[in-house]
Structure formats: C-alpha cells, structure tokens
N, C-alpha and C positions, 0 to 999 in steps of 0.2 A: 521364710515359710515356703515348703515347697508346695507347687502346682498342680492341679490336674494334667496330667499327659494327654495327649490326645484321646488316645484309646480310652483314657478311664472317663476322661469329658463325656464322650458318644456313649457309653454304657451306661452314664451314671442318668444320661438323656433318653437312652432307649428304655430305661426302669421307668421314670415316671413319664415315657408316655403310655405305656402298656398301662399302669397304673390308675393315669386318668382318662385312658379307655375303658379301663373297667372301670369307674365311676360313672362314666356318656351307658355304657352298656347295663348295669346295674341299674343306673336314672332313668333307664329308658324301657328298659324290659323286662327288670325283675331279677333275681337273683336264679331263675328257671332257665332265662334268657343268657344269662352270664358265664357261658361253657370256655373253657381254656380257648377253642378256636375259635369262637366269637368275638372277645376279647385279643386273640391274635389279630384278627380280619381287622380289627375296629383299627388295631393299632400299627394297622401296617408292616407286621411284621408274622413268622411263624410261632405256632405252638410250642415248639423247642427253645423257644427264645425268651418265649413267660415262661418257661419252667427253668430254663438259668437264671433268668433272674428272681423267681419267685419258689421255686421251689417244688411247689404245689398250689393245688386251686386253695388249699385252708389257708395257705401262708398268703398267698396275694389277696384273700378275705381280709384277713387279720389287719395285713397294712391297709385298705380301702376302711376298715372299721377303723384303727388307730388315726388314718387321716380324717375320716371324717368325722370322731371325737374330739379331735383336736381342733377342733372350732369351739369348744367350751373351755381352753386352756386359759383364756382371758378373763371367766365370768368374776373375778375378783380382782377389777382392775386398781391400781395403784394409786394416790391420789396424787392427783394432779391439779388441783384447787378447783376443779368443779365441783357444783354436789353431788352428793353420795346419786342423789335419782338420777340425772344427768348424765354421771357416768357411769351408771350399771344399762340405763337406758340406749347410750352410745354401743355397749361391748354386745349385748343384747340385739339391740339392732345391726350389728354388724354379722351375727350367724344368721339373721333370715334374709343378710342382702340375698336378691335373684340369683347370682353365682352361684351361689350356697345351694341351690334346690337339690342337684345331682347327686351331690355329696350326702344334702340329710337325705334324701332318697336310699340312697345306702343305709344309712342306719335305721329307718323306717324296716329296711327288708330284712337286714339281718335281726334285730331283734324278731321280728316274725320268726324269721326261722330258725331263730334261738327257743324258740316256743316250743318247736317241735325234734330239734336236735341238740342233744347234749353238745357234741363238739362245737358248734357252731355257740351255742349258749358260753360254753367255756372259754371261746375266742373274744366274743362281746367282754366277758368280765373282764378276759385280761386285760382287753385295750382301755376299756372305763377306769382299771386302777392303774393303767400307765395316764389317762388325763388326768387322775385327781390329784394328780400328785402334788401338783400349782396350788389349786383351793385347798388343800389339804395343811401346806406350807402356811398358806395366808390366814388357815384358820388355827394354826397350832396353839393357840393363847388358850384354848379351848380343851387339850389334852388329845391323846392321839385317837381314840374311839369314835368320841363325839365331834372331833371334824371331821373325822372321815364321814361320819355320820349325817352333818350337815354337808359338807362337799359331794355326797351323792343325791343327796335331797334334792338342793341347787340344779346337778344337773340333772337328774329324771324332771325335776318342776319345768324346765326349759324345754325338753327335748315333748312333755306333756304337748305345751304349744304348739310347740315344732308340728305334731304329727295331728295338731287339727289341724295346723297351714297349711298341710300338703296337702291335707285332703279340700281344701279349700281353694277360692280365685287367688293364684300366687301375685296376684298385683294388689292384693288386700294385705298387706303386715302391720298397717300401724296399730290394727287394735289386737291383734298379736304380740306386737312388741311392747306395748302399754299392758297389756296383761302380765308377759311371764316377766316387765319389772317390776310390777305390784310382788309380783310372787316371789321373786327374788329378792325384793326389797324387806320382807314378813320372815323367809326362810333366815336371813343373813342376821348375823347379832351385831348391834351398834358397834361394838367395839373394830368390826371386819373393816365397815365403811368408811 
C-alpha cells in the first residue's frame, strides 16, 4: 500500500487544522464570527489556504456540519454482550463527552441558520443523510422509509438534548444522557437492540 508523501501528509494536516479552527471559532463565536479570515487567523495559516482546501465558506460549512453529525454515526451500536440500555447509554454518552461541546456547538448554529437560509438548511440535510446512512443500515429489517424514518427520529431526539445541554452547566450531562437513552431506548424497535 502506498504512503502519504510528504507534501500530501502536511496538506492532508493543514485541512483539518483549519477545519478544527473553525469548529474553536464556530464554538466560540457563532457562525457570525466564522468569516474565512477568522478561521484563517485561528489556524494559523492564510485566507487563500481555506479556500484550496475548502473551496468555499459553504463547503468548509458542510464538512464542520458533516464532522460534527458524525458524532451520531454510532447511535446504533453493535452488540457487544452488554445490555441494550448500557450500550446505547455508553454511545450516547460519548457525543456529550466535554470535547464534543465545539463541535455540537456547530450544529446548534447551523441549524439556526438553516432556519433562516435555504442554502445553509440544504447543507444541514445533506450532511444528516450522509450520518444516517449507519442507522439506516442497522435499521433496514424495518424496509427503506421507515428506517429512515426512525434513523432521523433517533437523531433529532439526541441532538433535542444536545441543545438543552448547551444551553445548560456543560459539567451537568448525566441527566442528559439518562434522558436522550430513555428516548432512544422508546424511539428504537426491540428487534434494533
């Protein structure tokens, strides 16, 4: 198998730190705050340099949305001989670890501004049905509609939580994560767990 060359190593490095400077600058400021040069400055690098790597301010959206949906690609974890509560409780509690704040911060914001901008709304769906793709899988016993149909459920009932916790003490999650497993556990059909 071939290797990353050098050059492709440091760029493929210089992507996700811009990346997850705009997650710090997003987490931090808002998506008002989140201007191509800000996101430069944060990361160290020029304007010019997010926009080879990203394209555009929509596209380095899109992937900060797709990364930080991708925290819900687990909520139908595999069994592993624990109980069903136990490990939806584990995968659940792993998107409100403290790491995670920045990230659902992002998605707190752009939904907002999906509220008010189509394009930014049509960004959100696409990266939602690149996450569902997993639950979707997990739930196909189900026929293709109605998993989808429960695999969004799922994750809007999560991300429900998610945006009391934020607005919440972030040192408070356990009765957060007790809650969106109840909900998760009510949403999912016997057959999933």
């Amino acid at each position: 198998m071939k290797g990353f060359s050098g050059a492709s190593r440091r760029g493929a490095a210089s992507r996700e730190a811009i990346l997850q400077a705009a997650v710090r600058v997003i987490g931090r400021e808002g998506l008002s705050g989140a201007s191509l040069a800000t996101v430069a400055a944060e990361a160290a690098t020029s304007k010019p340099a997010v926009l080879y790597h990203f394209g555009s301010r929509d596209r380095l959206l899109h992937e900060v949305a797709s990364l930080a949906f991708g925290l819900y690609r687990g909520l139908l974890p595999t069994d592993d001989g624990r109980p069903t509560r136990a490990r939806t409780e584990a995968t659940i509690g792993a998107i409100f670890a403290p790491e995670n704040r920045n990230l659902l911060m992002c998605v707190h914001e752009l939904i907002g501004l999906g509220m008010r901008d189509p394009a930014v709304a049509e960004l959100m769906a696409r990266s939602l049905d690149e996450v569902l793709q997993a639950p979707i899988r997990a739930l196909s016993f189900l026929g293709g509609d109605q998993a989808r149909s429960v695999a969004r459920t799922l994750v809007m009932a999560i991300q429900g939580h998610v945006e009391l916790w934020l607005c919440a003490d972030p040192a408070d999650t356990k009765q957060y994560v007790e809650s969106a497993t109840r909900a998760a556990i009510a949403i999912v059909p016997e057959a999933a767990s």
